[in-house]
N, C-alpha and C positions, 0 to 999 in steps of 0.2 A: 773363719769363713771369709772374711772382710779380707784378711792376706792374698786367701786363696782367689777370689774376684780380681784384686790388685793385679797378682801375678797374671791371672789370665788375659784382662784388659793390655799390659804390657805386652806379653807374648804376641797376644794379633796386630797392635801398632805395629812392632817393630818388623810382625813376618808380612804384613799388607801396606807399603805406602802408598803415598797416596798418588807422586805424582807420575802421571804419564799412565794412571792407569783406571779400570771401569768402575763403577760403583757398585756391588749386587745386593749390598744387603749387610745387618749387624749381626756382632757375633752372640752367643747364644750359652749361657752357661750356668749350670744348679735352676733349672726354669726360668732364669731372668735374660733378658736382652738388654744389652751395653750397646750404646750409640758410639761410643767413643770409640771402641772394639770392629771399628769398619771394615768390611772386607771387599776391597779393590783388586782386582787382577791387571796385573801389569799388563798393557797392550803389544808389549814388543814380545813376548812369548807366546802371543796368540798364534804364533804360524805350528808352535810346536804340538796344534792338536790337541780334542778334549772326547768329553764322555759326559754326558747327560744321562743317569737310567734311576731306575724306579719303577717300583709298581705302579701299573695305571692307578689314575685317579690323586697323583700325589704332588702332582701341579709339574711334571717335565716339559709341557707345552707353555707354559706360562715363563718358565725359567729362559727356554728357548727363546720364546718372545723378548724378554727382557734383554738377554742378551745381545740379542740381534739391533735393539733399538740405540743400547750401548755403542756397537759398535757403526751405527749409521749416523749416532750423533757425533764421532769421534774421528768421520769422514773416510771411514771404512765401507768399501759398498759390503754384499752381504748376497749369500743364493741360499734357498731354504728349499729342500725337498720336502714339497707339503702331499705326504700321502694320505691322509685324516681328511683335507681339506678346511681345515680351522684356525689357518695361518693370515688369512685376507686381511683380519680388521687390523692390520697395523697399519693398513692406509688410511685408516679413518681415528680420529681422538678418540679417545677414552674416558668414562665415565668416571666422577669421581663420589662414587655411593659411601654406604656408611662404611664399610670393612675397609676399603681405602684409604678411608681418611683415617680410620683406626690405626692401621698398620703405617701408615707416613707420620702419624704422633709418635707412636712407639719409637719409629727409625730414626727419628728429627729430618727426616728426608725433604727436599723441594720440589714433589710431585706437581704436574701441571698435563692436564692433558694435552698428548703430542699425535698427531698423523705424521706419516713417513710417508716418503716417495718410494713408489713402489710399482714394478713391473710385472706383470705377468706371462708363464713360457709354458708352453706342452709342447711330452712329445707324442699325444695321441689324437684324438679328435676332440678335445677341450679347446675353448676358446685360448684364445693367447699368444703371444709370438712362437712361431712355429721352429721346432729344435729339430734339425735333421745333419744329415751328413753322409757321406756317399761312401760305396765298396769300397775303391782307389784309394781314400782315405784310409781306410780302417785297417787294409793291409791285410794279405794273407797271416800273419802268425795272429794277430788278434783273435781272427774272423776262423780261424780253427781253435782256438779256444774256445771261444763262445760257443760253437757248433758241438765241441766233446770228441774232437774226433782224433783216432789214434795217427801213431806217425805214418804210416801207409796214406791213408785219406789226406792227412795234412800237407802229404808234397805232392797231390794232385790238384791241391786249395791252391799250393804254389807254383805250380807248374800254367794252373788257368791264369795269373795273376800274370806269367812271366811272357805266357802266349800273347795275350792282349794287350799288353804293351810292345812287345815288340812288332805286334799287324797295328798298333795303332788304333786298336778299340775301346773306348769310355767305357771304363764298367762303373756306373753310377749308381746305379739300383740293382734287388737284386734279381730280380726278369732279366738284367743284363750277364750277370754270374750263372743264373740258369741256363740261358739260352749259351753261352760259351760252353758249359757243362753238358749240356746236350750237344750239341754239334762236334765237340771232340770226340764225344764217344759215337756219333753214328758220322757224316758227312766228310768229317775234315779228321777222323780215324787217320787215316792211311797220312794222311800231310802230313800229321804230327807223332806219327810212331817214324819219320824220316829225320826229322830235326830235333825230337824233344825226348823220345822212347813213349814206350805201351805204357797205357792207361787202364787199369781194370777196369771194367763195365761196373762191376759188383762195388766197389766203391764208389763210382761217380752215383749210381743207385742212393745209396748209404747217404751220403751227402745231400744229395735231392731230397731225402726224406727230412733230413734235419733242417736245411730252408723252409722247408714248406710248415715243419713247426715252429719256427723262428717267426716265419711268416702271418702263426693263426697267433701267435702273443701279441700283434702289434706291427711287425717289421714295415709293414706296406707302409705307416705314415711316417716311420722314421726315419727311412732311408731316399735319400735323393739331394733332390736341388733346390732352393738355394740352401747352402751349408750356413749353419750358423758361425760367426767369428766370436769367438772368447771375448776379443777384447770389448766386445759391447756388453761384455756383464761387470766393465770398469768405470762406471759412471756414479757422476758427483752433480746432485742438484740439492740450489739454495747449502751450498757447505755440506748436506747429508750424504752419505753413500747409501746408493741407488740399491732396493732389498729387489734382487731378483727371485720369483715363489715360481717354481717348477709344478705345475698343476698334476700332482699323480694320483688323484682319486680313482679313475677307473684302470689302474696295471698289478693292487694288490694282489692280482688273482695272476698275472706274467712275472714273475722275479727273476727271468733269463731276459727277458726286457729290462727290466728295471738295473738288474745289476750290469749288463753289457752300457744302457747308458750310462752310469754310472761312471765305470771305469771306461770308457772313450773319452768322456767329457776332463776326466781327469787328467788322460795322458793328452791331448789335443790342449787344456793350459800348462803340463809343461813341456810340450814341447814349442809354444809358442811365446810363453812368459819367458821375458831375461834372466840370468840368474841375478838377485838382489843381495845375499851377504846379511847381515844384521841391520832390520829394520827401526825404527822408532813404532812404529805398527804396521798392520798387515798391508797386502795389497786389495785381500782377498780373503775371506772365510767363507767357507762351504756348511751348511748344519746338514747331515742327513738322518730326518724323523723314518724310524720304526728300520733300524740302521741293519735290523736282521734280515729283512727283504734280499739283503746285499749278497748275504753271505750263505745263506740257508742251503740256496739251490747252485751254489759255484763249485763248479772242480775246482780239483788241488792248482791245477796250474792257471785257473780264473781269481784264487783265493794267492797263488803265491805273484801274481804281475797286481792286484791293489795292496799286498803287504809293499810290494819295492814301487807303487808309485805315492804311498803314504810317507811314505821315508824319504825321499827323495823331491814332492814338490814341496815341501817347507823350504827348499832354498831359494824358491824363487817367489818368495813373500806370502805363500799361502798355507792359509788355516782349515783344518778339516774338524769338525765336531761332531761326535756321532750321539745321535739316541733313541736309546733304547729301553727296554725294561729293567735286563740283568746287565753287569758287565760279561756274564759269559755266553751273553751272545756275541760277542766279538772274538775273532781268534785270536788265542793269547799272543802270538807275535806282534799283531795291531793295537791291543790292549797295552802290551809294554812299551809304545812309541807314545802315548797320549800322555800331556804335558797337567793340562785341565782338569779335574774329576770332583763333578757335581752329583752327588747321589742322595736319590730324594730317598722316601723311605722303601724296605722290603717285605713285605709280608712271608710268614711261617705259618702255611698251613700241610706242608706234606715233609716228609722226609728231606728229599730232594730241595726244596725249600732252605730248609735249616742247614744243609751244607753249600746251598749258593750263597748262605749271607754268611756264612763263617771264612768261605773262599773273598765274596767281594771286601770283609773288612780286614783282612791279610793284604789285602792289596792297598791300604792305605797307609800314609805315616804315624809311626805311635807317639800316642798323645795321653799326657800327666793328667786331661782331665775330664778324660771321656773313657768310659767302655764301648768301643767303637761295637763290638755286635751287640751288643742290647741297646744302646741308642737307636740304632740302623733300623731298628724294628718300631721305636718311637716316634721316629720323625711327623709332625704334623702336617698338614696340606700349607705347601708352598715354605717350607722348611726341608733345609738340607744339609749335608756334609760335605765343605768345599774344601781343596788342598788343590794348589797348581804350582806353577813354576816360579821363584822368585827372576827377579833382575839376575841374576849372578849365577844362576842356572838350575839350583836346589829347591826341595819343594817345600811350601810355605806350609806353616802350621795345621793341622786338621783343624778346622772352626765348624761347631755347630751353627746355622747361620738363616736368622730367618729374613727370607728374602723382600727386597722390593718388589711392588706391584707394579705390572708395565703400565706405561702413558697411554698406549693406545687400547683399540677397542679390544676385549677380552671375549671375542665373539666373531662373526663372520660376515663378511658384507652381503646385502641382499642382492639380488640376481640382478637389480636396476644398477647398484653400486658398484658392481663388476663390472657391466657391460660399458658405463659408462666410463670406468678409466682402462677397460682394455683402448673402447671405440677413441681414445686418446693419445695413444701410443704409436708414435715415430715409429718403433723394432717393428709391432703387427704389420705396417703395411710393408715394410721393408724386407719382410719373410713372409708375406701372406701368398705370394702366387706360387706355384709349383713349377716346375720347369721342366721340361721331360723333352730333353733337346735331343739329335739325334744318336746314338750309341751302341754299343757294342749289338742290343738286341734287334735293333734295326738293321743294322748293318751286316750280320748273321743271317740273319733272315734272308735279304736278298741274295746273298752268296751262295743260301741253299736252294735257293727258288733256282738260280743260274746252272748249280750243278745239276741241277733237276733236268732244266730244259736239255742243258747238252747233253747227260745222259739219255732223254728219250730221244734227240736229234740222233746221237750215235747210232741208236738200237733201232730206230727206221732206217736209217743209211747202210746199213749192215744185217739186214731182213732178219736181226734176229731178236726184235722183240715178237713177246708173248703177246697171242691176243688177250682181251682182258676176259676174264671168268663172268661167268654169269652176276658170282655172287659182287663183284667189281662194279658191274655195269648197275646194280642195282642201288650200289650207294652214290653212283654219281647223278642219280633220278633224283629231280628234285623233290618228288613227292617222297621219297626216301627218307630225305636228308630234314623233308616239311615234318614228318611224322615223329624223326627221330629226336628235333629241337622242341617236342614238346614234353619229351621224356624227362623228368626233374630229376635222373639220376643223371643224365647228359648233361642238362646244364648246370648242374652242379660241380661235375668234371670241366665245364665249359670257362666256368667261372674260375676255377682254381688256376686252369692253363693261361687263361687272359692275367690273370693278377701278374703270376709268377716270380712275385715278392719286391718289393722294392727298396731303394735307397740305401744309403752309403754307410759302411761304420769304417775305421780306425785302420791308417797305414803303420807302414813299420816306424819304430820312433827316430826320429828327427829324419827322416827320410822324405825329400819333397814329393811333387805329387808327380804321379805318372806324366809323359809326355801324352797317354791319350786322355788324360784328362780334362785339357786344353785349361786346367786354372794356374793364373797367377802369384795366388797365394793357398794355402792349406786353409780349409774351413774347418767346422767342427769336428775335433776326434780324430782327427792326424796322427801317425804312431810310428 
């Protein structure tokens, strides 16, 4: 047995060095834990992407955490999709209780409670620097993705995109993409079956109904002015990279919100990030907690533009880490791009069960001395099975590996904790007011009021308007109009036509921004 330990100790040296890379945790082997048996993840392969899953309760939040502290001490910033909301206390130290101290004697580790610099972002009505971005941005081919809509509707998406650009009209929000949508198909009909061809009415319909559900998930806060810039998620205070925590508590229940920011946010850094070549480490790691949100509710061609934008921003220094439960919540194409793979334990309680852990432990490297599916079922809270990428591009040994405890708080900050380091923060006020400058829906509007006028100036000039009908003359009585604004099916109709959706998602990639934009640079979600 004594050989068999020697051997094993050997094998994780030589597949873990040490330098230029993180700490997680010792390796783990016949029940005993070896200090000597470190397992470090090289930092320059962190852009190649990872996989955090397990069954709840088996410490994948805890592991996230660690990680995340790894790489801000290592002057990595860091953005965390915290949809749980239990991600806060890394701005604040952490306690060092008895299990702590237990588990840092075990590891021979030099635990010390640590706080991190840490920012706070929504993209809904959470406190926090405000995440938006505008139609013009987001681009017609996006913005029919996300919508679902076949290729008919989609080159009506693109034909409004092509109109307003060339009259010159900001489509910023999307009451702006609406009103363009309405007015093609009633007022400026006839303009645009001259220059552009017929638009079906039955389609621009179709379309209007899918904003206005885009709309009840969220769209009104995410879309607009001022656009967020990427590169303010690349900040370095006191040496630490800056943990940017995306506040997603209240969208569990939108995941066509959830996963459209997602993938804008993704293609908006690369299309604005440089290409980098092989780093020393990241520029940039992304984690995104309950990673199935993503994917769950995506069509194919929402599921196949995050397969080619996973693949494609590792060259420009960044890291995506997903987590989740299973790994087959992830589509296997993304599943096979991922460098990383931390997997806490799985529980076997149904059929379906027993073939997810037989599929997740095929998907790992084989190993002299483990049975990876019956371990996989053992793993303790805050123990796991780690294998990622060496230096040289192969993956390092499968190591049973019980983890370090993070530095900071293993809890959530109280609501005074929050407020005070949101009320802190530089980004807040620099995204805190809204803008709603003047634009496509503005500018519609008057166009129709003007066809309006001339039209009834013609039709008195030309004696041949209609008088108006009784039933006419009775809605323009104000007591009509007094009676009808108290009707709460009215103003509920009243309500939905004044919103008429707001703000920006994701232009075509690397394509600047319109000329009626009026910006000088691409904000968030550029495509």
């Amino acid at each position: 047995m004594a050989k068999q330990s020697d051997a094993f100790t050997k094998k994780i040296e030589e597949g873990y060095p040490s330098d230029g890379s993180l700490f997680l945790g010792c390796g783990k082997f016949d029940g005993d834990t070896f200090p000597e048996a470190k397992v470090q993840i090289p930092l320059s392969t962190l852009n190649r992407h990872g996989l955090i899953a397990g069954a709840t309760g088996t410490g994948k939040t805890k592991t996230l955490q660690l990680l995340t502290e790894a790489l801000s001490e290592a002057g990595v910033p860091v953005v965390l999709m915290d949809i749980k909301g239990d991600l806060s206390g890394l701005a604040a130290e952490g306690e060092e209780n008895e299990k702590v101290k237990e588990r840092n004697k075990i590891l021979g580790g030099n635990w010390a409670p640590t706080a991190y610099p840490v920012e706070f972002l929504s993209i809904s009505k959470e406190p926090g620097v405000k995440l938006r971005a505008t139609v013009a941005e987001f681009g017609p081919i996006l913005l029919s993705r996300i919508l679902e809509l076949n290729e008919t509707q989609s080159s009506v998406v693109s034909l409004v995109f092509k109109y307003c650009d060339d009259l010159g009209l900001p489509v910023l929000d999307l009451k702006d993409f609406k009103k363009a949508l309405q007015y093609i198909n009633d007022e400026g009909k006839e303009e645009l079956e001259k220059e552009y061809g017929t638009v079906s009415s039955q389609s621009v319909s179709i379309i209007l109904r899918k904003l206005m559900d885009l709309e009840s998930q969220g769209g009104e806060d995410f879309f607009g002015e001022p656009s967020f810039d990427v590169n303010d998620l690349l900040q370095i205070e006191s040496k630490k990279g800056k943990i940017s925590i995306v506040r997603l508590t209240d969208i569990q229940t939108k995941p066509r919100l959830f996963s459209t920011f997602m993938l804008s946010l993704l293609t908006e850094i690369y299309a604005n990030f440089p290409e980098e070549g092989d780093l020393e480490k990241p520029k940039l790691v992304l984690f995104i907690d309950e990673a199935h949100l993503v994917f769950d509710e995506a069509s194919s061609d929402l599921l196949k533009q995050m397969e080619t934008m996973v693949r494609l921003i590792r060259s420009k220094g960044v890291g995506i880490i997903f987590c989740t439960q299973s790994p087959t919540d992830l589509p296997k194409e993304i599943l096979g791009q991922l460098g990383l793979k931390v997997q806490h334990a799985l529980r076997a309680f149904t059929a379906n069960d027993r073939k997810a852990i037989k599929t997740a432990a095929e998907n790992y490297p084989e190993t002299d001395f483990y049975d990876t599916k019956e371990v996989i079922t053992e793993l303790g809270i805050g123990e796991a099975f780690i294998t990622a990428l060496g230096t040289k591009g192969s993956p390092t040994p499968l190591v049973h590996t019980l983890l370090s405890p993070p530095k900071s708080r293993m809890g959530t900050l109280t609501d005074k904790e929050l407020q005070t380091s949101i009320g802190k923060s530089d980004l807040v006020k620099k995204y805190e007011t809204t803008l709603d400058r003047e634009s496509a829906h503005e500018m519609l509007s008057k166009k129709m009021e003007t066809i309006a006028e001339e039209t009834e100036s013609a039709e008195e000039e030309s004696g041949s308007k209609k008088p108006k009908s009784k039933r006419a003359q009775e809605k323009e009585d104000p007591s009509f109009v007094e009676t009808l604004s108290k009707n709460p099916l009215a103003r509920e109709v009243g309500r939905t036509v004044a919103k008429e959706v707001t703000r920006g998602l994701l232009g075509m990639l690397g394509v600047t921004p319109k000329r009626g934009s009026r910006r000088k640079k691409t904000g968030l979600f550029g495509f």
